[in-house]
C-alpha positions as CSV (number, residue, x, y, z in Angstrom):
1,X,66.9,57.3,119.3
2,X,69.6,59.2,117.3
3,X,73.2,60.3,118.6
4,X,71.7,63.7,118.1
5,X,68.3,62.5,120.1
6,X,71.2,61.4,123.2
7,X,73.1,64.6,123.1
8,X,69.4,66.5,123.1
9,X,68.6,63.9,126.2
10,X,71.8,65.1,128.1
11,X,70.9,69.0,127.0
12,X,67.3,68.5,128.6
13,X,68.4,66.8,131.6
14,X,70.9,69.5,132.5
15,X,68.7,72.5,131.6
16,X,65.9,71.0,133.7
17,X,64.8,73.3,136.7
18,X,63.3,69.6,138.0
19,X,64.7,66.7,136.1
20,X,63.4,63.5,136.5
21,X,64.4,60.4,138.5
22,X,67.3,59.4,138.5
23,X,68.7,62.6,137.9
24,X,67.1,64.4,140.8
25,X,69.3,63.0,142.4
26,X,72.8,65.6,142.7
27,X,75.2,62.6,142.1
28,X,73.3,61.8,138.9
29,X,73.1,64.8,137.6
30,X,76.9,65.3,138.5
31,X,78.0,62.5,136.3
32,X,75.2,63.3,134.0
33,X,77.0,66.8,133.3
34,X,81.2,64.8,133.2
35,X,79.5,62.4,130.9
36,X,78.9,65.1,128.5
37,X,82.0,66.5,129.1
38,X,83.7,63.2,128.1
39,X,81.7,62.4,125.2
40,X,82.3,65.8,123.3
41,X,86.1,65.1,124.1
42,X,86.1,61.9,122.5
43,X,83.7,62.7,120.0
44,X,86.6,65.5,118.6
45,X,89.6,63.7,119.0
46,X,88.7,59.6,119.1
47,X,91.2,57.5,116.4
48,X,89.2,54.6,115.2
49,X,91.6,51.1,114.7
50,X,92.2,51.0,110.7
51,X,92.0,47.5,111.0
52,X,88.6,47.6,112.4
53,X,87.6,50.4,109.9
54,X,88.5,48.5,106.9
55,X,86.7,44.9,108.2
56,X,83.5,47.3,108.9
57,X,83.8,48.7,105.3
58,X,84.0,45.3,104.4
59,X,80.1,44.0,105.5
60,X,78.2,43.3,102.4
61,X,74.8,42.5,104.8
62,X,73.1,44.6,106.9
63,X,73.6,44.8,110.8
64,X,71.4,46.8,113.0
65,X,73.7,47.7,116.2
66,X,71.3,48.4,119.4
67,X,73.0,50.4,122.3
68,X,71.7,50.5,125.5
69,X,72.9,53.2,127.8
70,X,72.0,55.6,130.3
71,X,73.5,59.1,130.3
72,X,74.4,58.8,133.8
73,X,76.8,55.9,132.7
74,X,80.7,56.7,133.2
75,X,81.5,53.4,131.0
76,X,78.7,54.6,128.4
77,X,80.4,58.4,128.0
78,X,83.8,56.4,127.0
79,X,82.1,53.9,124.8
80,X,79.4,55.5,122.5
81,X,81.6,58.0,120.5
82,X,83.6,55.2,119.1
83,X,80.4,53.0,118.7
84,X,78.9,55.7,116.6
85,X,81.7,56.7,114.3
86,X,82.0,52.6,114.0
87,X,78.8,52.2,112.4
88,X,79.2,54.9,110.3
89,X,82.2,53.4,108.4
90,X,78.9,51.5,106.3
91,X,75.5,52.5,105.3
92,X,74.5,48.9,105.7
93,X,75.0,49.6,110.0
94,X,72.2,51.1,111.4
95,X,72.1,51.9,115.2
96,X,69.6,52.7,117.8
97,X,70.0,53.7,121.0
98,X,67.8,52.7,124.0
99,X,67.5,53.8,127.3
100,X,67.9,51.0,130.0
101,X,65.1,52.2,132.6
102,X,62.8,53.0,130.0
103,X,60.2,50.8,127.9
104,X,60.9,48.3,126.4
105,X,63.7,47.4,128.9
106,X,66.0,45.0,126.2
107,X,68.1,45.0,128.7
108,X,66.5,42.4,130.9
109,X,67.2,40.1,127.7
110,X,70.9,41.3,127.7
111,X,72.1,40.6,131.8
112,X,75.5,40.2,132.3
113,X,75.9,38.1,134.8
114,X,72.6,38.8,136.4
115,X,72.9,42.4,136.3
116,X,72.0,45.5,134.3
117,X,75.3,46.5,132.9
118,X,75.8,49.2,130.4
119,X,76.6,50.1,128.0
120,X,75.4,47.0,126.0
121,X,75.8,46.8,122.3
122,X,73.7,44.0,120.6
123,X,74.3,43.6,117.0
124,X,71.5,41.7,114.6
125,X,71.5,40.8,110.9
126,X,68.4,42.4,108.4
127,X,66.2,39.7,109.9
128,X,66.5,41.0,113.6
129,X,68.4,37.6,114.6
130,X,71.2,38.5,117.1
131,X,74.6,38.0,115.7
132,X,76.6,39.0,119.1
133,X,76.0,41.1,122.2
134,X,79.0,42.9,123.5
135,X,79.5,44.9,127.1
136,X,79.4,46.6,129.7
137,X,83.7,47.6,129.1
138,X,86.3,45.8,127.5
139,X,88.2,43.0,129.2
140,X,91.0,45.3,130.6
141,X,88.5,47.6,132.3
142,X,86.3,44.8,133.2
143,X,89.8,42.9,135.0
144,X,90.3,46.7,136.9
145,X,86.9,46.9,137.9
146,X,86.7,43.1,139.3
147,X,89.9,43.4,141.0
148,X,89.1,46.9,143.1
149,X,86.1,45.5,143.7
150,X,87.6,42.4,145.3
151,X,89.3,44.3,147.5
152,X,86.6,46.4,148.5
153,X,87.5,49.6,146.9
154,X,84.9,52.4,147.4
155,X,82.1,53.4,144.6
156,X,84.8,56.8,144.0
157,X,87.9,54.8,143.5
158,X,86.6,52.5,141.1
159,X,85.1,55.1,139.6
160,X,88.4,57.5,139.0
161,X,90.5,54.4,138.3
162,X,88.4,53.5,135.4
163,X,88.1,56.8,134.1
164,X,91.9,57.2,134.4
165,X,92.1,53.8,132.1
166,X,90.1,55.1,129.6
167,X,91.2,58.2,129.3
168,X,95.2,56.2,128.8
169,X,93.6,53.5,127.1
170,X,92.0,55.8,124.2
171,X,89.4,53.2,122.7
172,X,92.2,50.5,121.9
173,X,90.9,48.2,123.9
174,X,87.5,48.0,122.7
175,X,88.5,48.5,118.8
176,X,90.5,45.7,119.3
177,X,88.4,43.7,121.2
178,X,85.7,44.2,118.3
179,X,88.0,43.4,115.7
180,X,89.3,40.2,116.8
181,X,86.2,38.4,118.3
182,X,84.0,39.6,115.5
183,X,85.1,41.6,113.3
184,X,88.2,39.7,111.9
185,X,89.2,40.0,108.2
């Protein structure tokens, strides 16, 4: 599916008198509805790395990105805006996104670690060969998440504490992250 499809996606679940499972549920539905929030935010006022911009600009073959979200996923609603103005820095990027609980479940050839994490970007060359898989969050976020869980932080506080990081981190962390384990000029 399109950006446009995903932002249709979140429109439908939100408007639904019934929407489906998961988001049935109030909790989804609640971060359903913040996801959407956050992605319009970033999707008006991200800043792209110029570094990454110009070693994107750069590709003379063509990548297919695959993203694999969920729009119920906190990590995803930071993620995807940058991920989409990224591949639109060269017609030779194409992108698709993909639901993770929904055929054909790509994720269970992307695990990290055993589990379903999202949001998972898998990037192939013309001949749908894999040239790297990257996700769920960038290392920093990843570290903050580990440690709060090692202490046994509730579902809420890991939850707030990495919204709070993205929101101070503002896509550095993943630009750069992209840039300089695959990207690099």
């Amino acid at each position: 599916m399109t950006y446009a499809d995903y932002n249709n996606l979140f429109q439908q679940i939100l408007d639904s008198e019934h929407p489906h499972a998961p988001y049935d549920a109030a909790d989804y539905l609640h971060y359903t509805r913040l996801n959407q929030t956050r992605m319009r935010r970033w999707d008006r006022q991200l800043t792209l790395n110029n570094q990454l911009v110009d070693a994107l600009k750069k590709l003379d073959q063509k990548q297919h990105w695959i993203i694999i979200t969920e729009p119920w996923c906190g990590d995803a609603a930071h993620i995807l805006p940058f991920l989409m103005q990224l591949a639109a820095c060269n017609p030779l990027i194409s992108y698709d996104i993909q639901l993770r609980d929904s055929p054909p479940f790509l994720i269970e050839s992307y695990l990290t670690n055993g589990a379903k994490s999202i949001p998972k970007l898998i990037v192939r060359d013309e001949h749908g060969a894999d040239i790297f898989n990257w996700g769920p969050r960038p290392k920093p976020a990843q570290q903050l998440r580990d440690t709060l869980k090692a202490a046994d932080a509730s579902y809420d506080v890991i939850n707030n504490a990495l919204q709070q990081w993205y929101n101070q981190d503002k896509g550095v962390s993943l630009c750069e992250e992209l840039l300089t384990r695959y990207y690099t000029l």
